[in-house]
N, C-alpha and C positions, 0 to 999 in steps of 0.2 A: 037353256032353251035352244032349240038347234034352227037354223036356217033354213028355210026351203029353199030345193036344186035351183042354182040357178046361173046360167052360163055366162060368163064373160063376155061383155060386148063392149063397143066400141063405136061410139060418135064422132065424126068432123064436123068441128062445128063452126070454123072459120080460117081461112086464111089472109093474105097479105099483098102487098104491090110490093115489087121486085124484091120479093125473098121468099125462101123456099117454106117460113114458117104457120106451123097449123097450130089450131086451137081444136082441144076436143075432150071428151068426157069418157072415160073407160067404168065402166057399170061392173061392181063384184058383187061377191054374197056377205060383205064388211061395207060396203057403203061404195061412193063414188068419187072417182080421183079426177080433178080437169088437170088438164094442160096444154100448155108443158109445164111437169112435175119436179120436185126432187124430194129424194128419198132421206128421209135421215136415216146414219147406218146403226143398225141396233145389232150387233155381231151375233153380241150371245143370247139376242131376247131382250136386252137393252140396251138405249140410246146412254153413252155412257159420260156419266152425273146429270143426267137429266129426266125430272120426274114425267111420267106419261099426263100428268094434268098440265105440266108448260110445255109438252109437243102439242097437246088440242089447243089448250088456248090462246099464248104467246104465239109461239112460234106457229101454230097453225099446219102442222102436219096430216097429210092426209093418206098417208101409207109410209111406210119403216122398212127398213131390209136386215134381213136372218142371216146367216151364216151356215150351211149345211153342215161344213166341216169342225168349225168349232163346237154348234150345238149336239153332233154326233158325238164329240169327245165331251163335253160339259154340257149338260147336266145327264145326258146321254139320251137316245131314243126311246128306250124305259119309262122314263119318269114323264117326258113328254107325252106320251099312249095316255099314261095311268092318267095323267092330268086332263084328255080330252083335248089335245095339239095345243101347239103352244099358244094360239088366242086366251086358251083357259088358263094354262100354264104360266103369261105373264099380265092378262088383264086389260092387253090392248085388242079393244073390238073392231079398230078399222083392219084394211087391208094389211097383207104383209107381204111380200117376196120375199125367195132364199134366193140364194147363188149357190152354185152346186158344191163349190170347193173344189172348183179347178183353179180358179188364182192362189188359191193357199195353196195348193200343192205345188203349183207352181212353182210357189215364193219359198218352199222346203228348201230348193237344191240338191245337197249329197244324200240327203236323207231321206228321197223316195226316188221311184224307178217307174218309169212307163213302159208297158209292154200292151200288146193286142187286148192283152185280159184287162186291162185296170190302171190304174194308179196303186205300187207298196208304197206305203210310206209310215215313218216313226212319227208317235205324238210328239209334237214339241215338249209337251206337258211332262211325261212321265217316260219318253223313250219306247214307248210300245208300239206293236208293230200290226197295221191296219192293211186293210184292201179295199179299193174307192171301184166299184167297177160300174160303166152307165147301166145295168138293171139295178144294184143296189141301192145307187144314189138317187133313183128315181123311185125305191121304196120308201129310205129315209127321208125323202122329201115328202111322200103322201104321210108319213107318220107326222112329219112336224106339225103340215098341214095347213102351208103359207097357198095363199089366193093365187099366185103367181109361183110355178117353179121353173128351175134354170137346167136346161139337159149340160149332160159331162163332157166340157171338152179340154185342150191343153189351150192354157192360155201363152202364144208361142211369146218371145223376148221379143222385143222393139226392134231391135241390132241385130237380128237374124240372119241367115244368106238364106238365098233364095232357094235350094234345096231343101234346107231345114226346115224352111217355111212351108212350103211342099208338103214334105212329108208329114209336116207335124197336122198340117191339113186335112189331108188325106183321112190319119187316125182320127181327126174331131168331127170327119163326116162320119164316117164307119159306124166311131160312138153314137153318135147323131140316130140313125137306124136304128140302134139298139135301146136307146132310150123310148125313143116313141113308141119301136113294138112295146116294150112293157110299160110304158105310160096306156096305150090301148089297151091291153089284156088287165089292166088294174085296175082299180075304184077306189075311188075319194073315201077315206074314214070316217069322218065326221057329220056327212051330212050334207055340205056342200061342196061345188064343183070344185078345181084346180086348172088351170092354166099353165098349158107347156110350152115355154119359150126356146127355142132353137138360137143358137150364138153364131153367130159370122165372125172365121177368124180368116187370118190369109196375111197379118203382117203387114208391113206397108207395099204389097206391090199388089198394084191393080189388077193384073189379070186374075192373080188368086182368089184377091175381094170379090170381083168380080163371079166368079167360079162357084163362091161360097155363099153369096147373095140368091143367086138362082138356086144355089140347092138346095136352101132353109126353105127359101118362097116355095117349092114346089107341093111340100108339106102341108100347105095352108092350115097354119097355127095359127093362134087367137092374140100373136103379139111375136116379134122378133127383137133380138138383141146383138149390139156391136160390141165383141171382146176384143183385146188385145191390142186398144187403143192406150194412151196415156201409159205408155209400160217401155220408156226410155226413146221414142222415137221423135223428131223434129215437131213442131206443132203444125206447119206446113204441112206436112203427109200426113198426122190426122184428121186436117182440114180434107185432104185433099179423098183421104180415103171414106171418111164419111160421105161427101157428095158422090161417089164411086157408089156406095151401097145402096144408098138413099135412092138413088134412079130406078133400083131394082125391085128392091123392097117394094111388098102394094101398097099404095097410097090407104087402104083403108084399117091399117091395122097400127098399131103402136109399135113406138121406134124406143129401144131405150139403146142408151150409151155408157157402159158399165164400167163405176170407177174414174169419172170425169165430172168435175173438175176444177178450177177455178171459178169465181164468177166469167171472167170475159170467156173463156173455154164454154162455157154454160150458154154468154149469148149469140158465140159463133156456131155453135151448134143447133141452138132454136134455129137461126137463120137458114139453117142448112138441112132440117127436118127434120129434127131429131125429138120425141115427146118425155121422155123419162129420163132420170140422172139418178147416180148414187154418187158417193165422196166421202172419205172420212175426212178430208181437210177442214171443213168448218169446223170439229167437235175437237180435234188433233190441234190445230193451229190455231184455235180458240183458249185452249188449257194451256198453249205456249206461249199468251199473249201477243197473236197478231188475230188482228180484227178487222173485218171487212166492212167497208162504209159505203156510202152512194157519194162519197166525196175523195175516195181513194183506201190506200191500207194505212192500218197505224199498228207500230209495234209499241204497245202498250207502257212497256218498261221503260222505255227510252226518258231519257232525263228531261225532255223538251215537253212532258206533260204532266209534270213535277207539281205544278200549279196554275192550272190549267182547267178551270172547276163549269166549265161547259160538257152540255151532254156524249155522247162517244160518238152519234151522229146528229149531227145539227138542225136534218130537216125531218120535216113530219112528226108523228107521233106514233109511227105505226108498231116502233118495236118496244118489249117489255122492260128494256133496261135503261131509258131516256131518264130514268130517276139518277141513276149512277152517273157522277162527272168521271173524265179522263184521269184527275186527278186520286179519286179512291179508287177506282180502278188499279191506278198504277200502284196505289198503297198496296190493294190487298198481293196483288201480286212478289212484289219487291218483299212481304211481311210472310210469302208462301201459306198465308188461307187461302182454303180449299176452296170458299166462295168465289175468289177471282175468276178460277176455272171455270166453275159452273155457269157464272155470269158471263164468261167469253166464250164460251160453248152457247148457250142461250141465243146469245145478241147475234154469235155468225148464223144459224140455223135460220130465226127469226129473216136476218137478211135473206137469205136466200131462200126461203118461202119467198119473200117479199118480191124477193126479183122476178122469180118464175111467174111469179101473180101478174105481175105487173106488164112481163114478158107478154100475157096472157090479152091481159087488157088492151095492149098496144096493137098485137095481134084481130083482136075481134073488132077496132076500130078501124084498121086500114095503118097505122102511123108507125107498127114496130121500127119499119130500117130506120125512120131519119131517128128517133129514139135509140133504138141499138147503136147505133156509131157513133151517139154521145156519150153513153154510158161508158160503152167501152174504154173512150178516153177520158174518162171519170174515174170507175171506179176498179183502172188497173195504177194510178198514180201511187206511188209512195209519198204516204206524208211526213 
């Protein structure tokens, strides 16, 4: 059954005393996301060891993020079409976003090339040899057919100079043009609308943020996006760069911060206006055994939770794995079942809806800061 058209919008629905954080409601043609959000990363079309019925109900997910560039190389844009975009293709009916697969090419190195035209670059997969250019990846993306898609740009290094940053700029506006004309002259496959989000890069130096901030805004898109944060630079400049962008950005549209981050990364960033997050560190550092709690980090293995047969976090009830003590935890892992994963994948995800929720709450009451800067020195402890 197909969707009626229906365009992306965007509520404010609250803010806060001395901090720059909002509360608000982003309307798709998959249902409605509040926040501030965070995305579980589903790269290839799935959140990975986790079934789509403990993203809805556990953990409480209210949108996922695609990968343009893996999903082009697996399962490929073929099979995706035949299927009726990937909502059909993998069975998740809420919202989705892609990323373009400019940080994967990024993160290629020797084995792709930027030029005026595109992105060359070899599959990691199989050594074959691809061209990403911004009209293509904005076809590939109306093919997959995510709620939310990400225009092509180079996501520059963190360690930059400032030339390079420039320049590499320069190229991610150019693309930038090129995307939206052909995002203009195309139309949605499936039936409902698509959403084109513009990337602010510029590195850590402000004039360029600066620079780039104004040139997305002038577009008036349905949601903006901060790259080329969290990609080796001090956490200071992307404190500092985010408030840089944030003043520019219109206040009435959604902010996401792509590829960020820790929890406390998460609630300096609410603090500082930011509505959307992605990360694979929950689902990553989850199957590695470190786990995030409202009472600090535990690295699972560790011999000090040997026997230790309290829940993984102490308060509430709200996450799905309070049945599991520390102590089988630490079994299954140390015993290498595959459950432990899953369960530490779960529980962080779980958290982190929970925080954003919670972010949310504090937010629509007026209490987020003095809340915010307890957590922070909560639940950045090592325990």
């Amino acid at each position: 059954m197909r969707r009626e058209i229906l365009k992306m919008k965007f509520e404010l629905q609250g803010t806060t005393p001395f901090s720059k954080a909002r509360a608000g409601r982003i309307e798709t043609a998959h249902g409605h996301i509040d926040t501030p959000i965070f995305m579980p990363v589903g790269t290839i079309g799935s959140v990975k060891g986790v079934h789509f019925k403990d993203l809805k109900e556990d953990i409480r997910a209210q949108i996922i993020l695609g990968n343009t560039y893996h999903l082009y190389l697996r399962p490929g844009v073929d099979i995706i079409e035949k299927a009726g975009g990937l909502h059909l293709f993998n069975g998740w009916d809420k919202p989705i976003l892609t990323d373009s697969g400019g940080f994967q090419v990024f993160s290629l190195g020797d084995i792709r090339k930027l030029t005026e035209e595109g992105a060359r670059f070899q599959s990691h997969i199989d050594g074959s040899r691809h061209l990403f250019t911004p009209e293509n990846v904005i076809d590939i993306q109306r093919s997959i057919g995510a709620d939310i898609i990400m225009a092509f740009d180079e996501c520059t290094p963190g360690d930059a100079e400032y030339d390079y940053a420039k320049k590499s700029l320069e190229l991610t506006q150019r693309w930038l043009e090129r995307c939206i004309r052909r995002f203009d002259e195309t139309e949605p496959k499936y039936g409902y609308s698509q959403s084109l989000f513009p990337i602010v890069q510029g590195c850590v130096f402000s004039d360029l943020r600066r620079n780039a901030a104004e040139h997305v805004a002038s577009f008036q898109s349905d949601g903006y996006a901060i790259g080329g944060l969290s990609v080796g630079e001090k956490e200071e400049d992307m404190y500092e760069m985010i408030e840089v962008v944030n003043e520019i950005l219109p206040q009435d549209k959604p902010r996401y911060l792509m590829g960020v981050g820790t929890p406390v990364n998460i609630l300096q960033a609410i603090d500082r206006g930011i509505d959307m997050f992605d990360c694979v560190m929950p689902t990553r550092n989850g199957r590695n055994g470190m786990l995030f709690t409202r009472n600090g980090i535990i690295n699972i293995k560790n011999n000090k939770w040997r026997d230790d047969f309290s829940p993984i976090d102490r308060e509430g009830t709200s996450f799905v794995d309070h049945q599991y003590s520390k102590a089988y935890l630490r079994h299954l892992f140390n015993a290498k079942e595959m459950l432990g994963a899953q369960i530490g994948s779960i529980h962080n995800l779980a958290f982190y809806l929970w925080l954003v929720g919670e972010a949310r709450q504090q937010i629509l009451a007026g209490t987020f800061k003095g809340w915010k800067e307890q957590m922070v020195k909560q639940i950045g402890k090592r325990l």
